[in-house]
MARGU-509206 format. One line per 4 residues: their letters; for each residue x, y, z of N, C-alpha, C. Coordinates in Angstrom, 1 decimal. Last residue first. Layout:
BEGIN
a = X,Y,Z,X,Y,Z,X,Y,Z  ...
// end
This chain:
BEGIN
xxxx = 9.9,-43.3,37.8,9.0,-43.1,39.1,7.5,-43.9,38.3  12.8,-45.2,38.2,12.1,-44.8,37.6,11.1,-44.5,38.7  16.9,-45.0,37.7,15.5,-44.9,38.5,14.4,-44.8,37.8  18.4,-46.7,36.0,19.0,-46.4,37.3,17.9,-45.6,38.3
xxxx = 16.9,-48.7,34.8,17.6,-47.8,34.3,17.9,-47.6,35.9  15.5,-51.2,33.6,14.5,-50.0,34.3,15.5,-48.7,34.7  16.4,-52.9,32.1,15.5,-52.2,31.2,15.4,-51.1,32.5  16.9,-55.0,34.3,17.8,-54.2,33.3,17.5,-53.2,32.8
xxxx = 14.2,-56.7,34.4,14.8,-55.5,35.2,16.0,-54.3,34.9  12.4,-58.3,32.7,14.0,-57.7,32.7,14.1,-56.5,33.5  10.8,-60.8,33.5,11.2,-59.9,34.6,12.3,-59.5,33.8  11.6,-64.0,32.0,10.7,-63.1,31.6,10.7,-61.2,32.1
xxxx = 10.6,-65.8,35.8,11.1,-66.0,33.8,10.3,-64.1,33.3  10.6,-63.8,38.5,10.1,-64.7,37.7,10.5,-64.6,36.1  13.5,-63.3,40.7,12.2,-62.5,39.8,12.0,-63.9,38.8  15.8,-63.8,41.2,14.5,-64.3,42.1,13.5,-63.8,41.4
xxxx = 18.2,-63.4,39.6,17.6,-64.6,39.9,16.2,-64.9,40.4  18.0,-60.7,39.8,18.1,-61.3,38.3,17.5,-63.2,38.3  18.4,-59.9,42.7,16.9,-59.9,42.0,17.0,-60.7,40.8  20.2,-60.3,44.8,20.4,-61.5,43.8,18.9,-61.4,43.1
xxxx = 17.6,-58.8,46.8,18.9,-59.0,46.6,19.0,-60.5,45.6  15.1,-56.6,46.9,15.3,-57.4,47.0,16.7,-57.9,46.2  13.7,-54.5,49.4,14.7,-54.3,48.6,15.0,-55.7,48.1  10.8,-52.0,49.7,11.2,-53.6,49.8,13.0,-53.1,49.0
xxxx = 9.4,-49.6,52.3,10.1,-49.8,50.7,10.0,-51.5,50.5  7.3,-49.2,54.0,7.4,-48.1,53.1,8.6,-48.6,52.3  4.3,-50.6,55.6,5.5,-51.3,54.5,6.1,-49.7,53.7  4.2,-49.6,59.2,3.8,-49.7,57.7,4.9,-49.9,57.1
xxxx = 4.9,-49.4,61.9,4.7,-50.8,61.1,4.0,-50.5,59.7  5.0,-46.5,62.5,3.8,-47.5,62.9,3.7,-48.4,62.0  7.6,-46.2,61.4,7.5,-46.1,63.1,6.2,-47.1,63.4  7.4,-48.0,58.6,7.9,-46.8,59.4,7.9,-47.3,60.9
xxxx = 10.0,-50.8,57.4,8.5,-49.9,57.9,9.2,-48.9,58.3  11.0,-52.7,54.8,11.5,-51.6,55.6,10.3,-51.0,55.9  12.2,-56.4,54.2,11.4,-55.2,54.0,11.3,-53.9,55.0  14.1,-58.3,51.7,14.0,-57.2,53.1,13.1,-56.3,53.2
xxxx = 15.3,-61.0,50.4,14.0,-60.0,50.6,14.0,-59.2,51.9  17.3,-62.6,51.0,17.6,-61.9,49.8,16.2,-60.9,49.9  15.8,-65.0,52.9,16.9,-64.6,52.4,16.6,-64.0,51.1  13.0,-63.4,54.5,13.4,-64.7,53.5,14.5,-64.5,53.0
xxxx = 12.5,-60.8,55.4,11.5,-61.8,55.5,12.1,-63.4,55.1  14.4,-58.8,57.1,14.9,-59.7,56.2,13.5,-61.0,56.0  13.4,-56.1,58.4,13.2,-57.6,58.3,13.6,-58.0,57.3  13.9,-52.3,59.4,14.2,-53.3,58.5,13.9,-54.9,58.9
xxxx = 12.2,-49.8,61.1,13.3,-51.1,61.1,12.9,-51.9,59.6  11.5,-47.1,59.9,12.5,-46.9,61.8,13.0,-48.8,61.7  12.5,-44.6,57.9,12.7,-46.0,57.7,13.0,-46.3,59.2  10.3,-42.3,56.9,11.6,-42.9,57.7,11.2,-43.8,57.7
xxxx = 8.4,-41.9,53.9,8.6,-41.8,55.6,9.8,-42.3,55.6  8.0,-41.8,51.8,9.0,-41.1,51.7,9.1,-41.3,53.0  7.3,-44.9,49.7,6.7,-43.6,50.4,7.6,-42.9,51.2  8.1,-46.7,48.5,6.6,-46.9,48.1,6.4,-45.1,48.8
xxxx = 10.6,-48.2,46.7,10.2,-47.2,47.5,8.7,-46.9,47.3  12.6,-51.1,45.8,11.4,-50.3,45.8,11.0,-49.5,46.5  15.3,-51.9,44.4,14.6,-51.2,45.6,13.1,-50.7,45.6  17.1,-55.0,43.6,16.5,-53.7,42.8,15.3,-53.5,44.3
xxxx = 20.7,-55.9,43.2,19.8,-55.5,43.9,18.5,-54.7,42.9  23.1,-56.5,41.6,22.0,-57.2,41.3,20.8,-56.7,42.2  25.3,-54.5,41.9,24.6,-55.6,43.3,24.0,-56.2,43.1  25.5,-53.8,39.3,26.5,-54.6,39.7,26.2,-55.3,41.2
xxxx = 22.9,-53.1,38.9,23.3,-54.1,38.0,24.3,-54.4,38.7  20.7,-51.8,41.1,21.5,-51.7,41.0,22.3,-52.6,40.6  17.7,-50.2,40.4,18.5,-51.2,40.1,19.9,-51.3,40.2  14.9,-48.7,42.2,16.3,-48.2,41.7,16.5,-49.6,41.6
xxx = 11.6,-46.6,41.9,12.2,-48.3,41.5,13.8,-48.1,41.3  9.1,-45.0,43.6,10.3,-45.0,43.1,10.9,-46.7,42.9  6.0,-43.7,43.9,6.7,-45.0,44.0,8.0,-44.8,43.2
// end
């Protein structure tokens, strides 16, 4: 699993598995999730994260990647 933050997008990514990415869903504004070919969850990315993460969540801390 890989974790990227991106402070000036506020975005932070989650990568669960190296497959291709064949579609993307926006479940809820600012949440997107990415399968493979056979509908499995292989990342999330979620937008305006500083705000949607719960009290507490410093994401800042996680640096530009972690595994």
């Amino acid at each position: 699993m890989k974790l990227r933050y991106d402070d000036e997008a506020d975005a932070l990514y989650v990568r669960f598995a190296d497959a291709q990415i064949a579609e993307s869903e926006e479940v809820k504004p600012g949440l997107i999730l990415d399968f493979d070919a056979d509908g499995r969850l292989v990342a999330l990315e979620i937008l305006d994260a500083s705000a949607s993460l719960a009290a507490g969540a410093d994401i800042r801390k996680l640096g530009s990647e972690a595994a």
